[in-house]
C-alpha distance (Angstrom), angle and dihedral (degrees) to the residues before:
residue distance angle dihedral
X1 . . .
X2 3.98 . .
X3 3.99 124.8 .
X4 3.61 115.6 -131.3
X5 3.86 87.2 -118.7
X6 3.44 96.6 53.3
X7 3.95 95.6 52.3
X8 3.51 81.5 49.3
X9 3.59 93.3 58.7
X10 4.19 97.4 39.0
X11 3.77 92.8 47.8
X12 4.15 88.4 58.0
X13 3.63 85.6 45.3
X14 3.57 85.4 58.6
X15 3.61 96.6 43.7
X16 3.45 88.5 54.0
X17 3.07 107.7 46.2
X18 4.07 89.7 51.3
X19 3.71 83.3 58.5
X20 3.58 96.3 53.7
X21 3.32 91.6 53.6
X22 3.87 108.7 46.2
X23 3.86 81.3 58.0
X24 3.78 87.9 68.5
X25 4.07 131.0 83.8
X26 3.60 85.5 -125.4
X27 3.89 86.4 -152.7
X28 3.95 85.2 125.8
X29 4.15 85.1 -134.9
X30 3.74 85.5 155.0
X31 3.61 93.6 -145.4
X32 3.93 88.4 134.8
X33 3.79 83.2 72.1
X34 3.71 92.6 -101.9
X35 4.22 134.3 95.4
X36 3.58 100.5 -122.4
X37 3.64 142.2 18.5
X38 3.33 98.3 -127.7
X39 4.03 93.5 57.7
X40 3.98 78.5 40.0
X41 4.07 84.5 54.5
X42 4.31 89.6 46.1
X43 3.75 85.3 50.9
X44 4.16 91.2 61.6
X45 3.46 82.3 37.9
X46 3.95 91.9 62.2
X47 3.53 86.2 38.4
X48 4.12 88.1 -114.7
X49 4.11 93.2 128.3
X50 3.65 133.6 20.6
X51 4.21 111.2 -124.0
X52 3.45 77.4 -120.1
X53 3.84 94.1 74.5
X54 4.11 86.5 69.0
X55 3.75 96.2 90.1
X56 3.85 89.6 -152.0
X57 4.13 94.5 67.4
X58 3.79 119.9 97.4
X59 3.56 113.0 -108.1
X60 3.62 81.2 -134.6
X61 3.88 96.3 50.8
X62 4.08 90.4 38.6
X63 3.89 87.4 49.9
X64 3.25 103.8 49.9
X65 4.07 98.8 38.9
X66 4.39 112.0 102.8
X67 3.99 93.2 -120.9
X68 3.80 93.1 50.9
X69 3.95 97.3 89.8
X70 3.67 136.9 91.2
X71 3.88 113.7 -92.6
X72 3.80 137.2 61.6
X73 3.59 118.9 -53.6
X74 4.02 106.6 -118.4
X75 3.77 107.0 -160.7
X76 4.26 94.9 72.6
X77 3.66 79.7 51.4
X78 3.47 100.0 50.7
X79 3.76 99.0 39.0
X80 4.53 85.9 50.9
X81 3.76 76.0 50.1
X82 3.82 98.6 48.3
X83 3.85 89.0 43.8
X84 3.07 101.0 48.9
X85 3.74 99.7 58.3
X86 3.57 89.0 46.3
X87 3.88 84.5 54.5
X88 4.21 88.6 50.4
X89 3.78 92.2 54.7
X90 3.94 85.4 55.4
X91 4.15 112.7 116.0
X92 4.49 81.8 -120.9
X93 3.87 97.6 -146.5
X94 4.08 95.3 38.6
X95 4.44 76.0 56.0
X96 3.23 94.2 38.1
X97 3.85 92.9 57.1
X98 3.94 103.2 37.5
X99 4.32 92.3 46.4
X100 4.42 91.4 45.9
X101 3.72 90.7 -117.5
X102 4.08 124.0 127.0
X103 3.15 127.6 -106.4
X104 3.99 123.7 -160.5
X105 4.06 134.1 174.5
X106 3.88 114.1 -141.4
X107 3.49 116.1 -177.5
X108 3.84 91.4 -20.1
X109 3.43 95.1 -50.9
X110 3.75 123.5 113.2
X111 3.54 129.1 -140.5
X112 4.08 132.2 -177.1
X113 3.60 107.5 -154.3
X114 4.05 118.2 -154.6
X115 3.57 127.3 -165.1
X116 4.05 111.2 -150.3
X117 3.69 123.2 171.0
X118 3.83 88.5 -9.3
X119 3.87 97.9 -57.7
X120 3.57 123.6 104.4
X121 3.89 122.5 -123.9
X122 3.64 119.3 -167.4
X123 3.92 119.3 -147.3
X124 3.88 112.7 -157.1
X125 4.12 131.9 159.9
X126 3.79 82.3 -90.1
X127 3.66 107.4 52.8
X128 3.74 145.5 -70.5
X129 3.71 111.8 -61.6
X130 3.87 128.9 -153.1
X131 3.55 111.2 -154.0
X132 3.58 96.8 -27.7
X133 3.70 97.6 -44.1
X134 4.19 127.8 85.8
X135 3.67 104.8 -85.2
X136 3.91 110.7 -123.2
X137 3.90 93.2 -169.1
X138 3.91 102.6 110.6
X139 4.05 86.4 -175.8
X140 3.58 86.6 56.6
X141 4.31 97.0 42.7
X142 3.94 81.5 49.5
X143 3.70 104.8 56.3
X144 3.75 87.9 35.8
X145 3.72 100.3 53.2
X146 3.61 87.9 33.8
X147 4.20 85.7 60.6
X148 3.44 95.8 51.2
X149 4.03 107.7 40.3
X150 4.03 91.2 62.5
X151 3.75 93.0 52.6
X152 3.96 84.2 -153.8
X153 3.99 107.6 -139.7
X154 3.81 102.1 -176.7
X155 3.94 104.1 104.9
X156 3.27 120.2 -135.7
X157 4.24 118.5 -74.6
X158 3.28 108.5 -151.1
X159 4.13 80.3 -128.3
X160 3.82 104.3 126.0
X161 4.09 112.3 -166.9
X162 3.89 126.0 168.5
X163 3.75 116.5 -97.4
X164 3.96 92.0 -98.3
X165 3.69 97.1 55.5
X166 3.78 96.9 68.0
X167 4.19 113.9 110.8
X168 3.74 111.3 -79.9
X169 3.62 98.1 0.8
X170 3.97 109.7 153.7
X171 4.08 125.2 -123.8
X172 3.80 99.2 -93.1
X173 3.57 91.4 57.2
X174 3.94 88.3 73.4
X175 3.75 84.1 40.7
X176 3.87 95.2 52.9
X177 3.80 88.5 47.5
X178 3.46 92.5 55.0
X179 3.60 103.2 54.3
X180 3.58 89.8 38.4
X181 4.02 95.7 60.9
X182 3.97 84.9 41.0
X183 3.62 86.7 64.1
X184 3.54 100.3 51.9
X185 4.15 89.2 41.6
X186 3.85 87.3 48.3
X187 3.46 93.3 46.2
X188 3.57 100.6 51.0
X189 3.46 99.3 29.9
X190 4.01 100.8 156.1
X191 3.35 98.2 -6.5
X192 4.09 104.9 103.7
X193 4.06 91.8 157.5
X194 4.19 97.6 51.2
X195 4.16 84.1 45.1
X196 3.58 82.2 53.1
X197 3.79 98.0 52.3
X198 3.83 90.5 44.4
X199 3.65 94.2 55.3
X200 4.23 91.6 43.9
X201 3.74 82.4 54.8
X202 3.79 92.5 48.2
X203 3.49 92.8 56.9
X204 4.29 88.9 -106.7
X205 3.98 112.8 155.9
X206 4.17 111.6 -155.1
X207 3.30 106.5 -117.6
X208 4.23 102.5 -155.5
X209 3.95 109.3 -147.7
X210 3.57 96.0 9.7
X211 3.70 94.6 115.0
X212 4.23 134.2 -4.5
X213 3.74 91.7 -96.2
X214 3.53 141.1 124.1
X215 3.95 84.1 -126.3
X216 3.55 126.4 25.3
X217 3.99 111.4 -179.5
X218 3.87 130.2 175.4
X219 4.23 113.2 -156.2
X220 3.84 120.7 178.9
X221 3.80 102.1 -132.8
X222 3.75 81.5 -171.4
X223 3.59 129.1 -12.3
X224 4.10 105.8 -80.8
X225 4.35 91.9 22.5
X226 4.03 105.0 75.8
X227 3.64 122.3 -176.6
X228 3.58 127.1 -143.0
X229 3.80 119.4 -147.4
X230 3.89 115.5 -158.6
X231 4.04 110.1 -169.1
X232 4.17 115.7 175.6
X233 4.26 100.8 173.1
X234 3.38 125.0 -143.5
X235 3.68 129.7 -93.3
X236 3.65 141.7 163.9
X237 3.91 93.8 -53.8
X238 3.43 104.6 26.6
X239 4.08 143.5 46.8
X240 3.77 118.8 -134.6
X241 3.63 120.6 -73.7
X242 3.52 126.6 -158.2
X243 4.30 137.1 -178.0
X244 3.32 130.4 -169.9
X245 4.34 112.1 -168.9
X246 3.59 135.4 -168.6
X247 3.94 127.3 -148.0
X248 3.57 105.7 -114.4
X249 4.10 92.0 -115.3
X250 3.74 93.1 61.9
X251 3.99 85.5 98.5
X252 3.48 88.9 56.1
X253 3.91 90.6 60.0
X254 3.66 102.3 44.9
X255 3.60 151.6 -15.7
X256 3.90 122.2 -60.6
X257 3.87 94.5 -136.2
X258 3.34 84.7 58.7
X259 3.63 106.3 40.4
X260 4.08 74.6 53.6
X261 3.58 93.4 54.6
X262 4.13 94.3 43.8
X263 3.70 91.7 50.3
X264 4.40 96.6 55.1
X265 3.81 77.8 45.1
X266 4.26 84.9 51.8
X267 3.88 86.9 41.9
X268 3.52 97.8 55.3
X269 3.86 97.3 44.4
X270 3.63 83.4 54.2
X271 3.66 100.1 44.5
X272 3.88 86.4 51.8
X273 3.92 106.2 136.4
């Protein structure tokens, strides 16, 4: 189910974003003060940097691009916005039911509630609520809505692929991927029992046999979209490795870009010292 305005509205966001990101060196030096340049790129998007905080844009180039100037950046607004009254027109327990969520009716009012990352968000008539207050993270209304509008009815494959080999996904994908299993590897490095704890805390179940590793661990990003983490430490030979996979149907349950955008934010919970 997608209105014609809210394609509209996702496919600039696209554009955009693209546009954003061919303007940077896409060395990922991280002297912006963040990994990658493509989370540097969603960080413009969200209107938390200026492209002219990569010290390898043009002043020229930086000045003259559209997401360059002061002031909140609309679109991520408009497209949580667009979502989300897609998401309202939603039958909630037919949703509730196809994405693995629950759904519950207090005092006549229903609610889907959706687990992400290992925090519940509830989805009511009036909003999406963190913790029992209006959640103001449009990153966060995004993915969500995003989840449950397409209802995504391809079970899951037991195919696991990296984030970059999914149909149509562009270049920094594989890039963003990269870095982002780096971090966890350099993170952890030789330390097998603190990646442990981190993934306990995370909500991650070992999964024994699953992969050759020295840690194999399943996480439920959201309900139907599982992520595999693959961690090999380092020894006297070799420097820590580390995996993350995908089951093939994730695609099928929401959009790459921002499967992309809740894995960095998976990363980084992770990573958390």
């Amino acid at each position: 189910m997608r209105t014609d305005v809210s394609y509209r509205i996702i496919s600039s966001y696209g554009i955009l974003m693209i546009a954003i990101y061919r303007k940077l060196p896409k060395t990922n030096c991280g002297r912006c003060g963040v990994a990658t340049c493509m989370a540097f790129a969603l960080k413009v998007k969200n209107a938390r940097a200026l492209i002219s905080d990569c010290p390898h844009v043009p002043a020229d180039a930086a000045a003259g691009h559209p997401e360059a100037g002061p002031g909140p950046f609309s679109n991520v607004q408009q497209v949580a916005d667009a979502l989300e009254k897609e998401a309202l027109a939603l039958d909630f327990r037919i949703t509730a039911e196809a994405t693995g969520c629950r759904f519950a009716t207090v005092n006549g009012s229903e609610s889907i509630a959706v687990n992400m990352l290992n925090r519940e968000y509830v989805f009511r008539k009036d909003g999406l609520f963190d913790g029992g207050l209006p959640c103001s993270d449009a990153w966060a209304k995004i993915i969500i809505f995003d989840y449950l509008r397409r209802m995504g009815t391809t079970s899951l494959t037991g195919d696991l692929i990296t984030l970059g080999h999914f149909p149509h996904t562009a270049s920094h994908v594989k890039a963003f991927q990269s870095n982002a299993e780096k971090k966890i590897s350099d993170r952890f490095g030789k330390d097998l029992t603190g990646l442990k704890e981190h993934c306990s805390e995370l909500g991650g179940i070992e999964t024994a046999g699953r992969t050759k590793a020295d840690l194999s661990c399943r996480f439920d990003l959201l309900p139907h979209i599982p992520c595999y983490l693959a961690f090999w430490q380092a020894d006297e030979e070799f420097s820590a490795d580390c995996k993350l996979l995908f089951d093939r149907s994730a695609s099928n349950h929401i959009g790459i870009e921002y499967l992309a955008y809740l894995v960095e934010k998976f990363v980084e919970k992770l990573a958390e010292e």
